[in-house]
N, C-alpha and C positions, 0 to 999 in steps of 0.2 A: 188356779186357785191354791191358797195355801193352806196348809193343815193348821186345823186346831191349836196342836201345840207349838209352833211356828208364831200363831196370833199372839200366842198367849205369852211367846218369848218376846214380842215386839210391843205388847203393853209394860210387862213388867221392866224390860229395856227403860223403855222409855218413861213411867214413872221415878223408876231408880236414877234416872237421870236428874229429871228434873227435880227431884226431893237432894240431892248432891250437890246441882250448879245453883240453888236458891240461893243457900250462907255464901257461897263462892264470890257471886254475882251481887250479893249484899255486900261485902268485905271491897270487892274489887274495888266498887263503881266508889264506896265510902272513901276509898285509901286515895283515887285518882280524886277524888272532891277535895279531901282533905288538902291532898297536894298542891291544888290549883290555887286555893285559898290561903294557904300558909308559904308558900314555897312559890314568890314572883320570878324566878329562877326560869321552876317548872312550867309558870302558866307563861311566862314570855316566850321561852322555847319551843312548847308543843304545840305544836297544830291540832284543831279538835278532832282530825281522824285520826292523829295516835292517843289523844285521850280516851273514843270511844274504843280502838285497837286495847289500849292496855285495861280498860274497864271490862269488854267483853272474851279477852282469851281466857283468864283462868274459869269462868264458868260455862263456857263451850267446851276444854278440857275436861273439868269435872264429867259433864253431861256426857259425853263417851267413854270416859273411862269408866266413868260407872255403870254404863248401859253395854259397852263389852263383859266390863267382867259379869254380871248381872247374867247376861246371855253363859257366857262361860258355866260359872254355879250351877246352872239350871242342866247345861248340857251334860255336865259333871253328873249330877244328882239322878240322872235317868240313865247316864254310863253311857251316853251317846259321845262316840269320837275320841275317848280320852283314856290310854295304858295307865293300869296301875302302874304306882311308884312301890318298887320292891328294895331289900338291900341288896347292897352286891353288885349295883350295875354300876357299869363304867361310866365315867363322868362325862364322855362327849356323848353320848347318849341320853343321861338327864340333862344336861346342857341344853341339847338339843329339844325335848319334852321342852323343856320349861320356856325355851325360846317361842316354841311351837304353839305354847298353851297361852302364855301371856305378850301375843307379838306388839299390841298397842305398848306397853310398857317395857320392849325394848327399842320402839322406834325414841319414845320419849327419852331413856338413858344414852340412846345416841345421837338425837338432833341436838339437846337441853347445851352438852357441852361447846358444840357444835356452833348454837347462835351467842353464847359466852366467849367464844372467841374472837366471834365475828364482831361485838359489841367492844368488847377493850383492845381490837385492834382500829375499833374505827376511832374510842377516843385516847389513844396513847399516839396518832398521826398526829405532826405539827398544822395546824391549823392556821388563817388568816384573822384577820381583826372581827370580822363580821356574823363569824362558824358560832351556829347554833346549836345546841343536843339533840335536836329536831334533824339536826342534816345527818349526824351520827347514827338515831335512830331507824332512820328512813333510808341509809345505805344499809344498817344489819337486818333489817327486811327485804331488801330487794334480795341483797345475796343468802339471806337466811330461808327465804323460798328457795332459791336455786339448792340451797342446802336441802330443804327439807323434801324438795321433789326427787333430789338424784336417792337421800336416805329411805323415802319411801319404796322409789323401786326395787333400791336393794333390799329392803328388810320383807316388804312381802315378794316378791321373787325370791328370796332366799325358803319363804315359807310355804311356796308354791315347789320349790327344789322339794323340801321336807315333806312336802303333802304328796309326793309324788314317786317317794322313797319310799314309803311307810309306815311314814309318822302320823300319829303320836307312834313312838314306838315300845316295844313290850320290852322293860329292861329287868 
């Protein structure tokens, strides 16, 4: 059974989510409509699961980031888990805190660049007569998983290193 405040971090999670991915999820789905309709480019080359793909990541995004940090705040606000920030302390030390405290949003600053690469290297290849943005698209997914599962393990295994040292740590 879970405690109370536990429950209580998994509602407020999860409103804070969803009051986050609404505009998200309104903007997205409007920008890929818009696109479909304006842009015979876009609606020739996309297949409708990278349209529902590009409609539905930034407000799935949203919905956890917000529902992490959310959880965070609260963990903060009762002093569960988290060293004060003092002056003075050496920078791989806050480094380390800050890595520790916001790890969703360092896996984010290291996958983001990660599938940008993967994208302008797929459409900077010399292509055939026939090469659609869809085929471009659909290689920086496949490899951008590949990306994103081997950045996961490192980034929480690195946080699991840290939680294991004893982090958060008092600087």
């Amino acid at each position: 059974m879970e405690s109370d405040s536990a429950q209580q971090a998994k509602r407020s999670a999860a409103s804070a989510g969803l009051a986050s991915a609404l505009p998200w999820g309104v903007a997205s789905a409007a920008a890929v409509a818009a696109a479909h309709k304006f842009s015979p480019a876009f609606a020739k080359s996309t297949s409708a699961s990278a349209k529902v793909a590009l409609a539905i990541s930034p407000p799935l995004f949203a919905f956890f980031l917000a529902g992490d940090l959310t959880v965070h705040r609260e963990a903060k606000s009762r002093g569960d888990d988290v060293a004060p920030h003092q002056p003075g302390a050496t920078w791989h030390l806050r480094l380390a805190n800050t890595f520790y405290e916001h790890t969703l949003i360092a896996f984010g600053v290291i996958i983001t660049p990660m599938y940008g690469a993967i994208l302008h290297s797929e459409l900077s290849k010399p292509r055939y007569e026939g090469w659609k943005l869809s085929h471009a698209i659909i290689h920086t997914r496949v490899f951008g998983q590949a990306a994103a599962v081997g950045s996961l393990v490192a980034v929480f295994g690195f946080k699991d290193v840290l939680r294991r040292s004893g982090a958060p740590f008092k600087v």
